[in-house]
N, C-alpha and C positions, 0 to 999 in steps of 0.2 A: 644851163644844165648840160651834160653831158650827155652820150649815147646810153649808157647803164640807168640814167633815169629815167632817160625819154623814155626808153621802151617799157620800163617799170610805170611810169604813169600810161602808156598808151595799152598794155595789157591788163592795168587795175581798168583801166576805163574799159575796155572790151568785155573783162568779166561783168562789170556792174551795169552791162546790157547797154552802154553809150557807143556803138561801134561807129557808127554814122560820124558821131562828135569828135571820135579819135582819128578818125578816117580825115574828116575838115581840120583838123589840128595838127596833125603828124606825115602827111604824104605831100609830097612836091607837084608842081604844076605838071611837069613830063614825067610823071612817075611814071614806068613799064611795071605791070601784073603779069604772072602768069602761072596755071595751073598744072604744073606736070609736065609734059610736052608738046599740048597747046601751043596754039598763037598767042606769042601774048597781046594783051589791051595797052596802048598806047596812050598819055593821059588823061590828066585827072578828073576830066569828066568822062570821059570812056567808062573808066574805072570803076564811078560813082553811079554811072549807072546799072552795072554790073553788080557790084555789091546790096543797090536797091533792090532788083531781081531777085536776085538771091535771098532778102531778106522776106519781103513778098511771098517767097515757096514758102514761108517755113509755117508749118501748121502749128507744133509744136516743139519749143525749144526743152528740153528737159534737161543741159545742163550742159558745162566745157571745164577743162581740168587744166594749167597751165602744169603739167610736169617738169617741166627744164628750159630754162634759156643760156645760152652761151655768148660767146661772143671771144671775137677774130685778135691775135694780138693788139694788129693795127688800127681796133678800134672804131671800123666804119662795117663792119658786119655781124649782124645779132641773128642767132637762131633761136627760135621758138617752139616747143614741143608740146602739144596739143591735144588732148582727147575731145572730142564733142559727143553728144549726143541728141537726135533731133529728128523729129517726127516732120517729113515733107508732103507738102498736101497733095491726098491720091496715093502714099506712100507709106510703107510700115516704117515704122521706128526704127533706126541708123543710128550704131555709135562706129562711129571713126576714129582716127589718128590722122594728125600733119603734121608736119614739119616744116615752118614758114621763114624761109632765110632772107632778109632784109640786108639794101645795103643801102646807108645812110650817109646823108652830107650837109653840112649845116643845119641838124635839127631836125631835116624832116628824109623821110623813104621816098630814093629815087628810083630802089628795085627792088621788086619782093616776087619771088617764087615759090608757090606751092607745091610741097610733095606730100600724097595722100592716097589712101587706098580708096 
């Protein structure tokens, strides 16, 4: 497969609530995360545990909209444009926007940063 499908299958799987499973499927062992201008997290177990945390907060998830993906001439960078919405526990209900720019290399994300209000 190529970069336009991967991310096509790694964002079908994200919507149909497998993040975890796209997450073990699609990110490289040194993959670098990071949120805005944060530190970033350092691999793929860093990562994973980060993302578990994250999923652990959510009280409830009420829904994510994948608006637009792009991607770079040169074919090793895909953008992602994102609406969420999601009630975090102790926390009123939050809808959001990000923008998660990936850059890819043999099949899996060796960089991904988030930009988000």
């Amino acid at each position: 497969m190529g970069i336009k499908e991967d991310v096509k299958e790694l964002n079908d799987m994200i919507l149909n609530g497998k993040m975890m499973e796209a997450f073990e499927k699609f990110y490289a062992d040194d993959v670098v995360m990071q949120e805005n201008s944060e530190e970033p997290r350092v691999g793929k177990d860093a990562n994973r545990e980060f993302e578990k945390k994250f999923m652990e907060n959510i009280e409830e998830f009420h829904g994510a909209k994948l608006n637009a993906t792009a991607f770079t001439d040169e074919g090793d960078i895909a953008m992602n444009y994102w609406d969420m919405d999601i009630t975090f526990k102790g926390q009123e209900r939050k809808k959001s926007s990000e923008i998660a720019v990936q850059k890819w290399k043999d099949g899996k994300i060796v960089n991904e940063r988030f930009f988000h209000s």
